[in-house]
C-alpha positions as CSV (number, residue, x, y, z in Angstrom):
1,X,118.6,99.9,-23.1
2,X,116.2,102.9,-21.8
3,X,113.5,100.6,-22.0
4,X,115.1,97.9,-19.7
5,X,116.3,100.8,-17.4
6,X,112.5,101.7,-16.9
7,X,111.8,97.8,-16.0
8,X,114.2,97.8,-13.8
9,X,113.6,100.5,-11.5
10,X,109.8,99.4,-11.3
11,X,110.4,95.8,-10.9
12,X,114.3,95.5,-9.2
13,X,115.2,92.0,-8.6
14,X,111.8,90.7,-10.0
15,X,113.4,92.2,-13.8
16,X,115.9,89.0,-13.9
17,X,113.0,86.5,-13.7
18,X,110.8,88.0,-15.8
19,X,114.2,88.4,-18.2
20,X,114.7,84.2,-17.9
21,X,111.0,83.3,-18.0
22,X,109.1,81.3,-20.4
23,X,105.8,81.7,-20.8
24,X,102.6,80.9,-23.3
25,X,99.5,82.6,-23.9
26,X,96.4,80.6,-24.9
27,X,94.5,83.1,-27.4
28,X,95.4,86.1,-29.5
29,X,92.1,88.0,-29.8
30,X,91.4,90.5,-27.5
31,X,93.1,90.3,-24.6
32,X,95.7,88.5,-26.0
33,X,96.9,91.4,-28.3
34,X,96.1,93.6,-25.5
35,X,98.6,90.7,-23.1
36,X,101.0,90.1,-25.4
37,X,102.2,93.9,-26.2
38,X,102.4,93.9,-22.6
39,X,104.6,91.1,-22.3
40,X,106.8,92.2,-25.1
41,X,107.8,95.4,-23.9
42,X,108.2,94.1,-20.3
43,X,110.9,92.2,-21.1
44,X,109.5,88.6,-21.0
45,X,112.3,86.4,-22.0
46,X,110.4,84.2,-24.3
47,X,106.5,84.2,-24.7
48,X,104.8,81.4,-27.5
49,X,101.4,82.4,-28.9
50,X,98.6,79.6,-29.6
51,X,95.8,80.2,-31.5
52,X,93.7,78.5,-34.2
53,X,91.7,81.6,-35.6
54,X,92.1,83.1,-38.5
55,X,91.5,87.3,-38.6
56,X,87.9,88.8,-39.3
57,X,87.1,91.7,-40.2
58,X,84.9,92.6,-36.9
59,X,88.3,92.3,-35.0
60,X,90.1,94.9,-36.2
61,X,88.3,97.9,-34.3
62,X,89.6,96.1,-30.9
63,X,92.3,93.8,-31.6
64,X,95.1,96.1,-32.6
65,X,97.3,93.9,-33.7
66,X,95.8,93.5,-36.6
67,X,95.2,95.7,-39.6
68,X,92.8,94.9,-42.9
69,X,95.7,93.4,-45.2
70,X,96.0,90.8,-42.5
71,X,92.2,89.4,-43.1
72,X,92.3,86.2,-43.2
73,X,95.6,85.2,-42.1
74,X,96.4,82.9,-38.5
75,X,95.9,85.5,-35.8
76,X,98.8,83.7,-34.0
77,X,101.5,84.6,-36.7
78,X,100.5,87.9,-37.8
79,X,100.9,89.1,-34.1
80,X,104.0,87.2,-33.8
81,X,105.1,89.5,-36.7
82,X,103.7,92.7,-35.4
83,X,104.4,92.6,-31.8
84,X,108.3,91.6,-32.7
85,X,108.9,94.9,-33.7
86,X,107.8,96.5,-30.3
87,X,111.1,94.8,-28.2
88,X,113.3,92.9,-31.0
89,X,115.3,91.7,-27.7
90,X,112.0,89.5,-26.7
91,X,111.8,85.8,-28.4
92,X,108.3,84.8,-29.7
93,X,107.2,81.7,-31.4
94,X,103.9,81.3,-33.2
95,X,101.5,78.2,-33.8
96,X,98.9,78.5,-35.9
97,X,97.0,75.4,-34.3
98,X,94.8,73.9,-31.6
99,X,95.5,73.9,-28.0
100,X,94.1,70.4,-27.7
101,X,96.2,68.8,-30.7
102,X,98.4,66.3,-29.2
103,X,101.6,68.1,-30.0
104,X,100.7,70.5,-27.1
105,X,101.0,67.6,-24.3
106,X,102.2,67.3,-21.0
107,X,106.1,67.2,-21.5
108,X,105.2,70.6,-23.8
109,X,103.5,72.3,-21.2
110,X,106.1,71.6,-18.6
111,X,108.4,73.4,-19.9
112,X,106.7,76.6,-19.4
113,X,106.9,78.7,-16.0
114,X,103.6,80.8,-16.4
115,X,100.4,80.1,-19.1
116,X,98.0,83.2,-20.0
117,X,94.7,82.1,-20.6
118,X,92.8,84.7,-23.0
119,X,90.1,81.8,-24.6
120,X,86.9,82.8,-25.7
121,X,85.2,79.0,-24.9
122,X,84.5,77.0,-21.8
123,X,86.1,73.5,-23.1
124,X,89.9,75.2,-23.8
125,X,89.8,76.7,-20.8
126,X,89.3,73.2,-19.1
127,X,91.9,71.7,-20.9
128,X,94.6,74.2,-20.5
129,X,93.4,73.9,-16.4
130,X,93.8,70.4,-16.0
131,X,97.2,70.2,-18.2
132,X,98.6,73.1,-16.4
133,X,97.3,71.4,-12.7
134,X,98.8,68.3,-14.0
135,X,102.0,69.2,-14.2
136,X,102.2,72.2,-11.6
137,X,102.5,75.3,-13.8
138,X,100.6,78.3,-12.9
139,X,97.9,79.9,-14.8
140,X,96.6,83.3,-15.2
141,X,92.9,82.8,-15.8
142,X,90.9,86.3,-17.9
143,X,88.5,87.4,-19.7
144,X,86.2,90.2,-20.5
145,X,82.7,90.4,-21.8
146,X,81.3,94.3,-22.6
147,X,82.4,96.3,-19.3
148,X,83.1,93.5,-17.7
149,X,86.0,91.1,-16.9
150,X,88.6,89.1,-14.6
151,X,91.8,87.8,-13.5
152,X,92.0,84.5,-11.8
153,X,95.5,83.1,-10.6
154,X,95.4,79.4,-10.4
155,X,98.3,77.4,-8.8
156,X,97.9,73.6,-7.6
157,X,97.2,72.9,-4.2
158,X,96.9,76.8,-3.2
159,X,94.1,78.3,-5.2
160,X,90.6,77.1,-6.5
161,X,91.2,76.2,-10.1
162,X,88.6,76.9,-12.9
163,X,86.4,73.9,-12.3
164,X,86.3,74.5,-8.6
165,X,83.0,76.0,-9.3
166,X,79.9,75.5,-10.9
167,X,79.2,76.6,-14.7
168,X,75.7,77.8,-15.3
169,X,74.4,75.7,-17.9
170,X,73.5,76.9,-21.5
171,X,70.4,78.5,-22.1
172,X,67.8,75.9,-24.0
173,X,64.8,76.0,-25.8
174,X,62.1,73.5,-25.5
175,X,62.1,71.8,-29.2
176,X,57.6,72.3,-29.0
177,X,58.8,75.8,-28.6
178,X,61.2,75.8,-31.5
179,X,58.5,73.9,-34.2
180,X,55.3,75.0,-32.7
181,X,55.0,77.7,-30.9
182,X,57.4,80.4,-31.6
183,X,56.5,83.5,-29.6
184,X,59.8,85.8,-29.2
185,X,62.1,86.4,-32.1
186,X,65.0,84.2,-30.8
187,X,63.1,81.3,-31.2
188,X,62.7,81.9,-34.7
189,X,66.6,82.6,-34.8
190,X,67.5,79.5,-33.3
191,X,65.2,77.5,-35.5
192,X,67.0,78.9,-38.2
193,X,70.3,78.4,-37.1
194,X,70.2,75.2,-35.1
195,X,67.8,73.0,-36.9
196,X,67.0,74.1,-41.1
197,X,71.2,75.3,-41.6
198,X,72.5,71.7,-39.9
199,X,69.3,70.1,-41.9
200,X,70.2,71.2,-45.4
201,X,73.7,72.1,-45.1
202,X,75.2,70.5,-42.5
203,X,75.1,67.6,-40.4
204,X,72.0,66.6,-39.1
205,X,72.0,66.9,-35.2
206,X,69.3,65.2,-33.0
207,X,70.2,68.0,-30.0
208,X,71.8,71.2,-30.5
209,X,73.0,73.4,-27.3
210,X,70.1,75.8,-28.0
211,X,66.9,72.9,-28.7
212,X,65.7,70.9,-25.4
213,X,65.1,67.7,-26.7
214,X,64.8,65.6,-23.4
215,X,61.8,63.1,-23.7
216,X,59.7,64.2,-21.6
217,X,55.4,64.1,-21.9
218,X,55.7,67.6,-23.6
219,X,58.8,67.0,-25.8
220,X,58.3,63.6,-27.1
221,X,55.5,63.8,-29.5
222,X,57.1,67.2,-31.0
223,X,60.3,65.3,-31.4
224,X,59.0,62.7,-33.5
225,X,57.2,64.9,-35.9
226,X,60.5,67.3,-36.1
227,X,62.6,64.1,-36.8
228,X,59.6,63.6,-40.0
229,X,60.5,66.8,-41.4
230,X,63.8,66.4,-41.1
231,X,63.2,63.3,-43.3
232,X,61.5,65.2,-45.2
233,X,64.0,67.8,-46.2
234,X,66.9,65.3,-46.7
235,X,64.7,64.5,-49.8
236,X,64.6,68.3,-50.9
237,X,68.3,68.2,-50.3
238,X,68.9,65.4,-52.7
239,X,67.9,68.1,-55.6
240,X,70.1,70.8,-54.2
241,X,71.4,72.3,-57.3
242,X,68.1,72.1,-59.4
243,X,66.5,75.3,-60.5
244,X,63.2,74.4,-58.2
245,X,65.4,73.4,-55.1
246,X,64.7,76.9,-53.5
247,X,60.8,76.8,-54.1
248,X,60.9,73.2,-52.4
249,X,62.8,74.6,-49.9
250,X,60.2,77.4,-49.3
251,X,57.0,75.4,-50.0
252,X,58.3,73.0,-47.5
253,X,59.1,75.4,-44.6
254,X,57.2,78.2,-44.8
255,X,53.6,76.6,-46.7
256,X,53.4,73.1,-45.6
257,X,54.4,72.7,-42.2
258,X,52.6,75.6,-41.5
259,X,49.5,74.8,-43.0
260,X,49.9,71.1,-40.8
261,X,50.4,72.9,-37.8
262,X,46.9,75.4,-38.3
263,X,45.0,72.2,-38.3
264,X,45.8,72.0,-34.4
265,X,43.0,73.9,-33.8
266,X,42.9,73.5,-30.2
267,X,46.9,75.0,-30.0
268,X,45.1,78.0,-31.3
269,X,42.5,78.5,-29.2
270,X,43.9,81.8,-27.2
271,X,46.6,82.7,-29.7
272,X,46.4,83.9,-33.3
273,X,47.3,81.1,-35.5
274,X,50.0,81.4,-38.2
275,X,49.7,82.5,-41.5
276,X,51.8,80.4,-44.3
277,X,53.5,82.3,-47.4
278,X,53.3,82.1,-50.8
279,X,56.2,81.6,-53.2
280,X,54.4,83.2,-55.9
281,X,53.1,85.7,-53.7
282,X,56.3,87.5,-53.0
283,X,58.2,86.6,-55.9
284,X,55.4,88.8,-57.6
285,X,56.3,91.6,-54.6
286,X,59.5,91.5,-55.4
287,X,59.6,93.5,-58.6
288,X,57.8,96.4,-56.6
289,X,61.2,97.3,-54.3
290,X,64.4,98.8,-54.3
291,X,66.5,95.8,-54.1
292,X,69.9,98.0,-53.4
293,X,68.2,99.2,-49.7
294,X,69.1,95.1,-48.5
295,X,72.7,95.9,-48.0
296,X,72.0,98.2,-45.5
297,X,72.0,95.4,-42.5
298,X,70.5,98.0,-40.1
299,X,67.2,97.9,-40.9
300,X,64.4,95.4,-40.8
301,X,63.7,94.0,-44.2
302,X,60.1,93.8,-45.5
303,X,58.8,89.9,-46.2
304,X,59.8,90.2,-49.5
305,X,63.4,91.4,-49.0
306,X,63.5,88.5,-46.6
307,X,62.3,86.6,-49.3
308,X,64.9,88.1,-51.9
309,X,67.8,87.1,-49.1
310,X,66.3,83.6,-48.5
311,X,66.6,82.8,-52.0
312,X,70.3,84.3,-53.1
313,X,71.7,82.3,-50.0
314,X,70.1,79.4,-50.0
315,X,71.6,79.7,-53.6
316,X,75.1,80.8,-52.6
317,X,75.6,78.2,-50.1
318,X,74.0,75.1,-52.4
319,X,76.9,76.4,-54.9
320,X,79.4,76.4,-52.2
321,X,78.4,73.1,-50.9
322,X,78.9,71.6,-54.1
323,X,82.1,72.7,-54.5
324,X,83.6,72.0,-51.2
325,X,82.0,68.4,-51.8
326,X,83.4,68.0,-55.7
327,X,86.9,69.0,-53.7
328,X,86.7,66.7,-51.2
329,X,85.9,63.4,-53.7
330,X,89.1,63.9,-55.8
331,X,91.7,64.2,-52.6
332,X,89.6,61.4,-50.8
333,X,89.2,63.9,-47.9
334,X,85.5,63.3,-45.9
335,X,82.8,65.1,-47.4
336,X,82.4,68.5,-46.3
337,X,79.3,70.3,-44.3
338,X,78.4,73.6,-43.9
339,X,78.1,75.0,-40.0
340,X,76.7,78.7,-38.8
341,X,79.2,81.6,-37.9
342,X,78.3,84.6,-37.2
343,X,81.5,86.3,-39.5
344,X,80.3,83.7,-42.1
345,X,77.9,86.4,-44.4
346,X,76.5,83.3,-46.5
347,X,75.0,81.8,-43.1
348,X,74.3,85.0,-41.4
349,X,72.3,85.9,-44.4
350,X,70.6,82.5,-44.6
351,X,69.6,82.4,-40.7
352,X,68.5,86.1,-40.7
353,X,66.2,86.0,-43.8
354,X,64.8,82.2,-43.1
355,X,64.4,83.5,-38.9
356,X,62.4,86.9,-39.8
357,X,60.2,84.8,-42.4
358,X,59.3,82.4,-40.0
359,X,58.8,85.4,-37.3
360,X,56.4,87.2,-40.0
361,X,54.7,83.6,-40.1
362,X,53.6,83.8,-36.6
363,X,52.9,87.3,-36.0
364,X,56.3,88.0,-34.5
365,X,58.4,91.2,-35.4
366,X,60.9,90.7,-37.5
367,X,64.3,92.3,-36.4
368,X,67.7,93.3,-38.2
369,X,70.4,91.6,-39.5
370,X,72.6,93.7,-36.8
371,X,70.4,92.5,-34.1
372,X,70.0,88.8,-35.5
373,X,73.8,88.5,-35.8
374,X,73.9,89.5,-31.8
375,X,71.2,87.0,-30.8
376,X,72.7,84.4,-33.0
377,X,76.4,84.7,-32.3
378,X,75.3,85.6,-28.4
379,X,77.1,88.6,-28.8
380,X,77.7,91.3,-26.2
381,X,79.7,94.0,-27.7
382,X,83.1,94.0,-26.8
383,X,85.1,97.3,-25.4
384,X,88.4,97.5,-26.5
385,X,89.8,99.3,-23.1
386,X,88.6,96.4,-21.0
387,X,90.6,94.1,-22.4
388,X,93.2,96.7,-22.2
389,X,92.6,96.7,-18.3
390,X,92.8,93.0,-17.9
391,X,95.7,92.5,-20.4
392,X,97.5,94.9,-17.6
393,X,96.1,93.2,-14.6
394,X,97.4,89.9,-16.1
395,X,100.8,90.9,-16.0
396,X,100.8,92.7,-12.7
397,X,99.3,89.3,-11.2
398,X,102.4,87.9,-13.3
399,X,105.1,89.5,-11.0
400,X,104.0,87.7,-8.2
401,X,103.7,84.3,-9.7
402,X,106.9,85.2,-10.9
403,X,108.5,85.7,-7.4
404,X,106.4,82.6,-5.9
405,X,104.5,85.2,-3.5
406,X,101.2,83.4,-4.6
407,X,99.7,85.1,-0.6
408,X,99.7,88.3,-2.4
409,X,97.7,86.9,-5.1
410,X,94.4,88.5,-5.7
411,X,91.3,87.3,-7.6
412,X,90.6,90.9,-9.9
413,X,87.3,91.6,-11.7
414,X,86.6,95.0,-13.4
415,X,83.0,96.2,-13.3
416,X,81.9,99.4,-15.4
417,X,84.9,100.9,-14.9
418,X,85.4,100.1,-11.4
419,X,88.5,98.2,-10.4
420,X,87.5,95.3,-7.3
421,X,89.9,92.8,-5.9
422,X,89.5,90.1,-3.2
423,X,91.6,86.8,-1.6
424,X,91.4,83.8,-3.8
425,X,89.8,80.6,-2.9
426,X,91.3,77.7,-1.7
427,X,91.1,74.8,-3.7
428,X,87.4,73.3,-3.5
429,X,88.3,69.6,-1.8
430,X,85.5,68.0,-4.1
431,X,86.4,69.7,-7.3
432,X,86.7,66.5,-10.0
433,X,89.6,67.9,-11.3
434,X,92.0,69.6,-8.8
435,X,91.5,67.3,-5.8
436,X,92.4,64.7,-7.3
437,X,96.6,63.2,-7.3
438,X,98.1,63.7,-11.0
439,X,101.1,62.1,-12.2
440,X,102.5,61.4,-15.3
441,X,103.8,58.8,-16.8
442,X,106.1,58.0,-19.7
443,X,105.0,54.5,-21.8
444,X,105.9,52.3,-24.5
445,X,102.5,52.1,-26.0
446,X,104.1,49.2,-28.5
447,X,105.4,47.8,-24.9
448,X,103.9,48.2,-21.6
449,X,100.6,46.2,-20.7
450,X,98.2,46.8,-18.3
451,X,99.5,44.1,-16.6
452,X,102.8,46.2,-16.3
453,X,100.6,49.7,-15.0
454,X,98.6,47.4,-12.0
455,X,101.6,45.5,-11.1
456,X,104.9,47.4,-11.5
457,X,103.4,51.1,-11.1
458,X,100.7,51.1,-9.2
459,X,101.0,48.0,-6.8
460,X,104.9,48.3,-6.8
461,X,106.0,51.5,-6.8
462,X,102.9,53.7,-5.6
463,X,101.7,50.7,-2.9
464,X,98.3,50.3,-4.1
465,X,96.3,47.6,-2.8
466,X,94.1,44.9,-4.1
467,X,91.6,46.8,-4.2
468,X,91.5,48.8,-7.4
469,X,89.6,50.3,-10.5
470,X,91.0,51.6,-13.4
471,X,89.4,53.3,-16.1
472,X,90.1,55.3,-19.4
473,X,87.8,57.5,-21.0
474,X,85.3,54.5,-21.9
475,X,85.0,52.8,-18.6
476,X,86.5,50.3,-16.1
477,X,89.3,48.2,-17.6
478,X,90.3,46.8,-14.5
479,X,89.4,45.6,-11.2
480,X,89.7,42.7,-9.2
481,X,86.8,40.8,-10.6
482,X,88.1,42.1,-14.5
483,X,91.2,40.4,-15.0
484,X,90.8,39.9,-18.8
485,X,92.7,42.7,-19.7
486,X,95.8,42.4,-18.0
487,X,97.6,41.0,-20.7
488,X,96.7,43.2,-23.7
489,X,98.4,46.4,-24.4
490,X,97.5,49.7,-23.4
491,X,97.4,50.8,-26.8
492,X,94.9,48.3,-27.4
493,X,92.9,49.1,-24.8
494,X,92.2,52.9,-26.2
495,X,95.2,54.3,-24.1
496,X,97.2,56.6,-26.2
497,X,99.7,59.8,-26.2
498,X,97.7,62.5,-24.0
499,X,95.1,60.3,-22.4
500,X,94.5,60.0,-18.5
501,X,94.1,57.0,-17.2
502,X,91.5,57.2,-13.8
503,X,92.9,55.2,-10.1
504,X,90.1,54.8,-7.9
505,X,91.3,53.1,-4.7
506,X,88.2,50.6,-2.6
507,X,89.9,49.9,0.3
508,X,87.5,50.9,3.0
509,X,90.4,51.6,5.3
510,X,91.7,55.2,4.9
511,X,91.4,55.3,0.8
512,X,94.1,57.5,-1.1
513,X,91.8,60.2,-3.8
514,X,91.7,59.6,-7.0
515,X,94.9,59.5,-9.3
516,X,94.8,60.5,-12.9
517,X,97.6,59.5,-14.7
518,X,98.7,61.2,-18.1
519,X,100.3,59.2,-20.5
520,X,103.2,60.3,-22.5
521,X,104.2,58.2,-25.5
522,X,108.1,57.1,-25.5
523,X,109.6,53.6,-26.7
524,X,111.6,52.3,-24.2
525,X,115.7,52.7,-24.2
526,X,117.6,49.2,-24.1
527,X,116.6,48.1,-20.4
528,X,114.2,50.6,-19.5
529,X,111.2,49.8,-18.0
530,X,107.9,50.0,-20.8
531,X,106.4,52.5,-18.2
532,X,108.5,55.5,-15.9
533,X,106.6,57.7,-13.6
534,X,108.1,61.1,-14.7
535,X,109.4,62.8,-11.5
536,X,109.3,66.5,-10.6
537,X,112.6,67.6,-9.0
538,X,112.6,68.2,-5.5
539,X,109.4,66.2,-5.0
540,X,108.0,62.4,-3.6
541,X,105.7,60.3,-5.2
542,X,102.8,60.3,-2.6
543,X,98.9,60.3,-3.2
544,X,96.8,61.6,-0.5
545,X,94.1,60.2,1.6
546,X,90.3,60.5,0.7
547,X,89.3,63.6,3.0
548,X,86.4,62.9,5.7
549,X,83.6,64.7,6.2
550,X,82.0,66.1,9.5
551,X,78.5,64.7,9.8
552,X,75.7,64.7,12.1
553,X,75.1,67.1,15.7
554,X,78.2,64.7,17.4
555,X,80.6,66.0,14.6
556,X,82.0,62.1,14.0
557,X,84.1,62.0,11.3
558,X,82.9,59.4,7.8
559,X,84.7,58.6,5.0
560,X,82.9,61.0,2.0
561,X,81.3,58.1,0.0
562,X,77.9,58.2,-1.9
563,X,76.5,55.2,-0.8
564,X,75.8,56.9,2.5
565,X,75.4,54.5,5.7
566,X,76.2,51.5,4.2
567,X,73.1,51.5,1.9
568,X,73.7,50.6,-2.0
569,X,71.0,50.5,-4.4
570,X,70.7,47.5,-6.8
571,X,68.3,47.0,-9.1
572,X,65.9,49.1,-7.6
573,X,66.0,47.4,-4.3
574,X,67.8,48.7,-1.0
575,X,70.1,46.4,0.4
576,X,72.6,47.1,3.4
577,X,75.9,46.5,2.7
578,X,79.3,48.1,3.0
579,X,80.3,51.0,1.0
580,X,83.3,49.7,-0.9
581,X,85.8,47.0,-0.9
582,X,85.5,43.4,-1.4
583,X,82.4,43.1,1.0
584,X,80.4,45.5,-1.1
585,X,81.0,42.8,-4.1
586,X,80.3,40.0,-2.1
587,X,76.8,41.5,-1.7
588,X,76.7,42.1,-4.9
589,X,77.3,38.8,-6.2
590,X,74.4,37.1,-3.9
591,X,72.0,38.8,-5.8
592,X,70.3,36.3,-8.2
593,X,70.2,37.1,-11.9
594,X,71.1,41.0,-11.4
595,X,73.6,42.3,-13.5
596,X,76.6,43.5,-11.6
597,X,76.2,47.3,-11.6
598,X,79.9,48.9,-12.9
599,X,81.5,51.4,-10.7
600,X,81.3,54.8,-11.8
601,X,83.8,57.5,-11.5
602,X,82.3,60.5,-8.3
603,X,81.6,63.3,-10.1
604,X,81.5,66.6,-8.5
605,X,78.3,67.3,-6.3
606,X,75.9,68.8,-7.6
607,X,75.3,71.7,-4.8
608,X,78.7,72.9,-4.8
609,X,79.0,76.7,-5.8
610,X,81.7,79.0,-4.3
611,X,80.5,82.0,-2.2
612,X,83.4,83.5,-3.5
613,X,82.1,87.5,-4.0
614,X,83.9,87.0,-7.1
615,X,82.1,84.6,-8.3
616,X,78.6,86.6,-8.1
617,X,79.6,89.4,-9.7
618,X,81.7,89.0,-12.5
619,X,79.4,87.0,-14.9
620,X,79.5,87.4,-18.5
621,X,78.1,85.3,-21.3
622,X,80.1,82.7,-23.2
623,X,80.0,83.6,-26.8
624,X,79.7,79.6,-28.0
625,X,76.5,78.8,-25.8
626,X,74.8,81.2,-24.4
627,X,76.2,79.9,-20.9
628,X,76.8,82.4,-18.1
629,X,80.7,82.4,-17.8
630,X,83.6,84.8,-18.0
631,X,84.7,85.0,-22.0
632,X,87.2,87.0,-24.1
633,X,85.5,88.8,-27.4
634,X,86.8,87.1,-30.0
C-alpha cells in the first residue's frame, strides 16, 4: 500500500517490528486520540484502548475523535470505531473499563511489548508503573497541562520509573479556614464542594483532599463544631423531598451558623464580620430580575440569582437522589450518593451558587460560574496542539523502544512552544517501587498455604533464610516469631488474584532488597505444585543484595538501615542493639511489659527529589487534587 511504502522508507527495518508489535494505550482523551491516530496510521500491528470515561461535551473541541452524536458513549469504543477507518489493515480492541479491575492483571499485561500512558490521575499512573515494572514491559509515560507537557520512557533496571521521584502533595485548606474564616473565593468553593455536597448528597467524609483536618491546637476545636453541623444537616436531610427542605437548608447555612459564628466577637476584632441572609429577603428580590440572564454562565450573578440557582439545584439534585435511591432498593444494589464533577451541571450549579452566597456572606467577591468550574475542577485550559506534539513525541520515543536502543532514549518536555530534551535518569536505588526484586507467581488460592510460599518458594527455591517477614497489604503475616499462620490458606489470609505479597529479608549479613511477589490465580494441574514462580524466558531467578551506603569522612561502607548505629527506639526509650536479625528480637523480648513493636515495610525517604532538569520544569497541575504533577486534559 502507499501508505506502508511511506513507513517504510522512514522507518526501514524498524517497519517489521512496529508491523508485529502489540501495544496498549492507558487513556483515550486527549493525547490518547491525539496517540492513537498516530499509531494507526503507522502501522502498529495491534494497539488495545482502555478507558473508563464516557464522552462530555467539553471534549469535543480537542479530542477529535469524538463528534456530538457520540456524547455519552465509552470514549474507548467510539475511538475504536473512528480511528479503524484511518488504516483498516491495523487491529484494535476496545474496553470500556478500569485499568485497575482485576481482568487487567499481570499475565494481561505481559503480553504486551510497549504501554502508552495518557492518564489524567496520579493513582493509574502508579498502577500501570508498577504492573508494567513487574513484568518488564516498557512504558511511555505523557502528559500535557495548557502549554505544557512530557514524555517519559520507563524501562526496568535502566531508567527512573514514575515513583522515582517525589510528588508534590495536594494543596489543603485548614478546615478553621474553610468554616470560619473564609477570606479568598476558593475557600468558599471548596466549602461548597467538599463539605455541604458530600453532607447532603453524598457521603459524609471526615477529610477531603482539599480540608486540613489534622488535630492540631488550631484545628481541633473547629473540627468538633464542623462535625455538629454536620449533625446537624443529616437532620435537614432526613426531610429532603419536603416543600421546606430548601429553606432549612438555607436557614441552616447561610442564617444560623452565621449568626453563631458573629458572636466570636474577638475573631472580628480587625476584620469585618459576616453578614447572614435572609430567605425571605431574596425570595422577595427575586421577582425584581430577569431570570433568563442566569444562563449566561459568564457573568457573576447578583445574591438573588445565586439565590434563584441555590434553590432549583438543591431541588434538582433531592429529585435525582431520590430516584437513584428508589432504583437502587428494588435491584438490591447499595444506595446511591451523589459526588461533585465539574461536567456534572446539577453540581456545578449547586457548588457555584451555594460558594458565591457564602462569599457575599463574608464580604468576598463573588465570581462566575466559568471561573468557579476552573477553581473547582482545578482546571487549566487544555490546547489541543500540545497534545498533538506529545501524541507524536510518544511514538517517535516508540521506535526506539521498539528496536531495544533504550541509550537513545530521551526524557522530552514541551514548554510554550519550545521543544527541550535531556538523558533520562537512572533508576533512583531507594525508589519503593522500582528497586525492589518482582516476581510473579502462579497459585492455587483453593490450594497453596502459606506454609507452601515460606517453605517451598521462598526457602526452597529462592534460598531465603530464617530470617524473614512477609506481609500483604494489611501487615506482617509471617515471621519467625508468627508461626500461626503457616497452616491457613492464602486466600484466607486476604491474598487474592492481583495482590503482592511483600519479602523483607533480616539477615544482617549481606540482606537481598525487598521482593514483591504478584499473585496470579490458577488451580493446580494433576501434580502441579499449588504455587509456580512464572519464569521469563532467557532469565534466572535471582534477588539482589540490599545496596550500601557511603557514610562518614573515611567513606566505610554500612548496610542502608533506619535504625542507624545500632540504635532502636522502644517505647520511647533508646536502647543499643543490633539493627536486624534475631539479636535485634532478643532485645526486644527483654523488655518487660512492652509490646513487641511490628516491623514496618521502609518506605521511600523522605528527602529524595531528582535533580533531573526535567523534573523542575515541566510541572503541571493534576486535575483530581490540585497536586503539582504532569496530567492529560481529560
Amino acid at each position: 500500500m502507499a501508505r506502508e511504502s511511506y513507513t517504510r522508507q522512514s522507518l526501514g527495518a524498524t517497519q517489521r517490528l512496529v508491523k508485529e508489535s502489540r501495544v496498549l494505550l492507558v487513556g483515550a482523551g486527549g493525547i490518547g486520540c491525539e496517540l492513537l491516530k498516530n499509531l494507526v496510521l503507522t502501522g502498529f500491528g495491534e494497539i488495545h484502548i482502555i478507558d473508563l470515561d464516557t464522552i462530555d461535551l467539553s471534549n469535543l473541541n480537542r479530542q477529535f475523535l469524538f463528534r456530538h452524536e457520540h456524547i455519552k458513549k465509552p470514549k474507548a469504543l467510539v475511538a475504536k470505531e473512528v480511528a479503524g477507518k484511518f488504516n483498516p489493515n491495523v487491529k484494535l480492541v476496545a474496553y470500556h473499563a478500569n485499568i485497575k479491575d482485576k481482568q487487567f492483571n499481570l499475565e494481561w499485561f505481559s503480553g504486551f511489548n510497549l504501554v502508552f500512558n495518557a492518564l489524567d490521575n496520579m493513582d493509574a499512573r502508579r498502577h500501570v508503573n508498577k504492573m508494567c515494572l513487574a513484568v518488564d514491559v516498557p512504558l511511555i509515560e505523557s502528559g500535557t497541562t495548557g502549554f505544557k507537557g512530557q514524555v517519559q520512557v520507563i524501562k526496568k533496571g535502566k531508567t527512573a520509573c514514575y515513583d522515582c521521584t517525589q510528588k508534590p502533595t495536594a494543596i489543603s485548606y485548614p478546615v478553621c479556614t474553610i468554616r470560619s474564616t473564609p477570606s479568598q473565593p476558593i475557600h468558599c468553593i471548596v466549602w461548597a464542594k467538599s463539605y455541604l455536597l458530600p453532607e447532603l448528597f453524598g457521603v459524609s467524609e471526615d477529610e477531603t483532599p482539599e480540608v486540613d483536618t489534622s488535630e492540631d491546637s488550631d484545628n481541633a476545636e473547629e473540627i468538633k463544631k464542623l462535625q455538629e453541623e454536620a449533625q446537624a444537616l443529616k437532620t435537614i436531610r432526613a426531610a429532603m423531598g419536603s416543600n421546606d427542605f430548601a429553606k432549612q437548608v438555607f436557614d441552616k447555612v447561610f442564617k444560623e451558623d452565621i449568626e453563631r459564628l458573629r458572636e466570636m466577637e474577638d475573631m472580628w476584632k480587625d476584620k469585618q464580620p459576616p453578614e447572614p441572609l435572609s430567605y425571605d429577603i431574596l425570595e422577595q428580590e427575586v421577582a425584581k430580575i430577569d431570570l433568563s440572564t442566569i444562563t449566561n454562565g459568564q457573568r457573576v450573578w447578583s445574591a438573588a440569582e445565586n439565590f434563584v440557582v441555590f434553590k432549583d439545584s438543591l431541588d434538582r439534585l433531592a429529585t435525582r437522589l431520590a430516584q437513584e435511591q428508589a432504583a437502587a432498593s428494588k435491584s438490591g444494589s447499595p444506595q446511591p450518593s451523589i459526588s461533585f464533577d465539574k461536567d456534572d451541571g446539577d453540581t456545578m450549579d449547586f457548588v457555584a451558587a451555594a460558594g458565591n452566597l457564602r462569599a457575599i456572606i463574608f464580604g468576598i467577591e463573588p465570581k462566575s460560574k466559568f471561573d468557579i468550574k476552573q477553581m473547582a475542577g482545578n482546571i487549566i485550559p487544555a490546547i489541543a496542539t500540545t497534545n498533538a506534539m506529545v501524541g507524536g513525541l510518544c511514538v517517535m520515543e516508540a521506535f526506539k523502544v521498539l528496536k531495544g536502543d533504550f541509550a537513545k532514549t530521551r526524557f522530552l518536555w514541551v514548554s510554550n512552544g519550545a521543544l527541550a530534551t535531556d538523558k533520562l535518569d537512572e533508576p533512583n536505588p531507594e525508589c519503593p517501587v522500582c528497586s525492589v526484586a518482582m516476581m510473579r507467581a502462579r497459585v492455587d488460592l483453593e490450594a497453596a498455604t502459606l506454609g507452601n510460599l515460606v517453605q517451598d518458594i521462598l526457602r526452597t527455591k529462592l534460598g531465603y533464610g530464617e530470617e524473614i517477614t512477609v506481609m500483604n497489604s494489611a501487615g506482617i503475616v509471617y515471621d519467625p516469631d508468627l508461626e500461626d499462620n503457616l497452616e491457613k490458606k492464602l486466600s484466607e489470609l486476604d491474598i487474592g488474584e492481583g495482590s503482592f505479597v511483600v519479602v523483607k529479608d533480616e539477615e544482617d549479613d549481606d540482606p537481598r532488597v525487598d521482593l514483591h511477589l504478584a499473585i496470579e490465580a490458577k488451580k493446580a494441574e494433576d501434580g502441579d505444585k499449588s504455587i509456580i514462580l512464572v519464569e521469563k524466558e532467557g532469565k534466572r531467578f535471582e534477588i539482589a543484595k540490599r545496596p550500601k551506603k557511603k557514610s562518614g569522612a573515611d567513606g566505610k561502607e554500612e548496610d542502608q538501615d533506619d535504625d542507624e548505629n545500632g540504635l532502636v527506639m522502644m517505647n520511647g526509650n533508646t536502647n543499643t542493639a543490633p539493627a536486624t536479625g534475631k539479636r535485634k528480637r532478643l532485645i526486644e523480648d527483654d523488655v518487660e511489659d512492652s509490646a513487641k513493636p511490628a516491623k514496618k515495610l521502609q518506605g521511600p525517604k523522605s528527602d529524595q527529589v531528582s535533580h533531573h532538569p526535567a523534573a523542575s520544569q515541566a510541572i503541571v497541575i493534576d486535575e483530581d487534587n490540585g497536586a503539582f504533577v504532569i496530567a492529560d486534559d481529560d
